[in-house]
Structures are given as structure tokens and as C-alpha cells.
N, C-alpha and C positions, 0 to 999 in steps of 0.2 A: 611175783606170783599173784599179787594181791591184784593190777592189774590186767591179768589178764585173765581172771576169775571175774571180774566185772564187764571184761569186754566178751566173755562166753557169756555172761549171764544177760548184757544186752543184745548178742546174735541172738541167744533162747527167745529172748522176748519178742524180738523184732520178728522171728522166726514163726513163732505162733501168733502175734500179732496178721501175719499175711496169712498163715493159715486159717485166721477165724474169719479173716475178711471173702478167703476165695469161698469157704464153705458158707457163706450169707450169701455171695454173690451165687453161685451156684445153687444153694437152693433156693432162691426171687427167681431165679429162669425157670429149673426144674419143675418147678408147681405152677400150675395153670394158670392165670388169673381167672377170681370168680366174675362175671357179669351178672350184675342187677338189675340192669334197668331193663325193660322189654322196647321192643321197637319203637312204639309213642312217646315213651320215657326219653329216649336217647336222642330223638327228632329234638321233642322241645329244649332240651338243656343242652344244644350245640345250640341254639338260637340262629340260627341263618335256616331253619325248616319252617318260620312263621305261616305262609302261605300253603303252606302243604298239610301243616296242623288243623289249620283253619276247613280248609277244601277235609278235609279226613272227616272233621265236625259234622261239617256240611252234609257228607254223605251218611253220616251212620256209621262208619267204620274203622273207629276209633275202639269201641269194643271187642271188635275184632281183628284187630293189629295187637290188640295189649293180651292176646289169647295163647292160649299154648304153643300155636305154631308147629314147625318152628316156618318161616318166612324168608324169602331173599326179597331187598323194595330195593328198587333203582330208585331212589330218591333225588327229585329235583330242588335246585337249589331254589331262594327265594326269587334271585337273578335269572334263574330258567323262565318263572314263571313272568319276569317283568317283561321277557323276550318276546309272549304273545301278543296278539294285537289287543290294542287298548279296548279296555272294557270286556275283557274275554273274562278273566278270571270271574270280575262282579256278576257277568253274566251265570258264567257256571254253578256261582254261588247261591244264584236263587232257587225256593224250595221246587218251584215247576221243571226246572233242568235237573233234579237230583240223578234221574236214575241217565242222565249222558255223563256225570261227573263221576258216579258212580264204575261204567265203565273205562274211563280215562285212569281213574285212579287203579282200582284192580289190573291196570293193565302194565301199571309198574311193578307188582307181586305177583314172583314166580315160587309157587308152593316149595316147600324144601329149605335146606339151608345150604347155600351153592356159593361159595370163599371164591375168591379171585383166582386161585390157581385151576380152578374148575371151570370158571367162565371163557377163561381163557381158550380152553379145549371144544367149548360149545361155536355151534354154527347158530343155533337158535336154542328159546327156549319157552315154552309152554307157558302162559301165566292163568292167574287166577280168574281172569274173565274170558277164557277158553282161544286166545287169540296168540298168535307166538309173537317171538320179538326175534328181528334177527343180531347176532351177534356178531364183530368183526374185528379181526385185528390186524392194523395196518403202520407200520414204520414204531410199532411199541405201545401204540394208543387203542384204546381198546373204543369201540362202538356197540353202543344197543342203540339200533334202528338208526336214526343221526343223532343220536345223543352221547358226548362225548365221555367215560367214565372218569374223572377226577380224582377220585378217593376211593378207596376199596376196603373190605374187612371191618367195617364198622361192631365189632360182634354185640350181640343184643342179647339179652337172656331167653326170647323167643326167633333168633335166629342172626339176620345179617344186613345190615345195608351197605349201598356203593352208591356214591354219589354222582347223581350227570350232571351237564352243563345244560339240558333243553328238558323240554315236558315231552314226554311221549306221547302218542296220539294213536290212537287203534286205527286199523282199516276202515 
């Protein structure tokens, strides 16, 4: 008797033991996670958005990425930006080009907060400097304009980014 009052008493345990784990587990899914950082916030602290940071300074519109939003940025990677021709960046960087970097940039922010399973369904989409971007999806990869999308859902506390492989370039 005595052992098998111990061997119920380790099923009990073991028993509630998996029960307390599936109900932690279940609710870590069930609940949201919060996001803190706003768009600028979450650029700098992946650390491969240096030059994007920078160019953002550059133009002014770092006050305005870190704003209520909410925001969807195709954000280019540092690598996008070494892809142009040499000396384009430092160029764009000076204060006399601001308002061309100004458009380049806003033309990776498309107002809204638009998740990957949404982009997907777009043909194009409207951005912040009044110009569209076309969207494309082809063998499972997705395209803004030639810009290849790498990473998606970055969620941001003022919205969202998806990372390309190229810089975008307005008409």
C-alpha cells in the first residue's frame, strides 16, 4: 500500500507539475508581448542600421520616426547602403543635399502599420513623400521596387519595420 500511495503521490505531482508548466506556457503565448522601443529606438540597438541612423540625423527626421505613428520603413541595411556608388552616401550627407536625402528617405515610409501578411497582398504602396513603391512577390521573396525584403515584422512601438537588401530610390 505504502508504495503505491507514493507512486500516486508522484503521478499527482508530476501531474500538476505539467499542468503548471502548459499553463505558463500558454499564457507567455496568450499575452501580447509589450514593444517599447519606437522605430529609431529599435534601428539603433540591432546595430547593422548605422548608416540609416545617421542619414535620419542628417535629414531631420529622427523626431519624426520616434512620433506617434504608427509607421511601416523598409529599412536598409548598412550593406544596402555600401551597395551605392562610392561617395553617394557622404554626398547625401551634406547639409546642401538635405532636402534630396530627405526625399529618398521618406520614401522608405509608408504611413500605417502594414505586417508582412499585408504586404504580401499589396501590388504597391503609397509612401510618405507622396511617390508609391511597387510591391512584388515572386518564387516566395518578396520585392519593394528592387529591393529584396529579408526580414519582416520588426514590431516597434510606433509601428513596424522589414528589412531590404538595397536603398530605395524615388522616381
Amino acid at each position: 500500500m505504502k508504495g503505491s500511495l507514493n507512486r500516486s503521490v508522484g503521478v499527482a505531482s508530476l501531474a500538476a507539475a505539467v499542468a503548471l508548466l502548459l499553463c505558463l506556457s500558454v499564457g507567455t503565448f496568450a499575452r501580447p508581448k509589450t514593444v517599447s522601443k519606437d522605430i529609431v529606438e529599435t534601428a539603433v540597438s540591432a546595430g547593422s542600421f548605422t548608416t540609416l541612423t545617421t542619414a535620419l540625423q542628417a535629414a531631420g527626421l529622427v523626431d519624426t520616426l520616434k512620433g506617434k505613428g504608427p509607421f511601416t520603413v523598409f529599412a536598409p541595411t548598412d550593406e544596402a547602403f555600401a551597395k551605392l556608388p562610392p561617395g553617394t552616401v557622404e554626398d547625401l550627407l551634406k547639409p546642401e543635399n538635405k532636402e534630396k536625402l530627405v526625399a529618398i528617405l521618406t520614401y522608405h515610409v509608408v504611413p500605417g502599420k502594414v505586417l508582412a501578411a499585408q504586404v504580401i497582398k499589396m501590388n504597391s504602396a503609397k509612401t510618405v513623400n507622396g511617390q508609391s513603391l511597387t510591391i512584388s512577390v515572386n518564387d516566395g521573396t518578396v520585392m519593394v521596387d528592387n529591393a529584396k525584403v529579408i526580414k519582416t515584422d520588426i514590431l516597434c512601438s510606433n509601428g513596424v519595420i522589414h528589412v531590404i537588401d538595397s536603398v530605395l530610390l524615388p522616381k
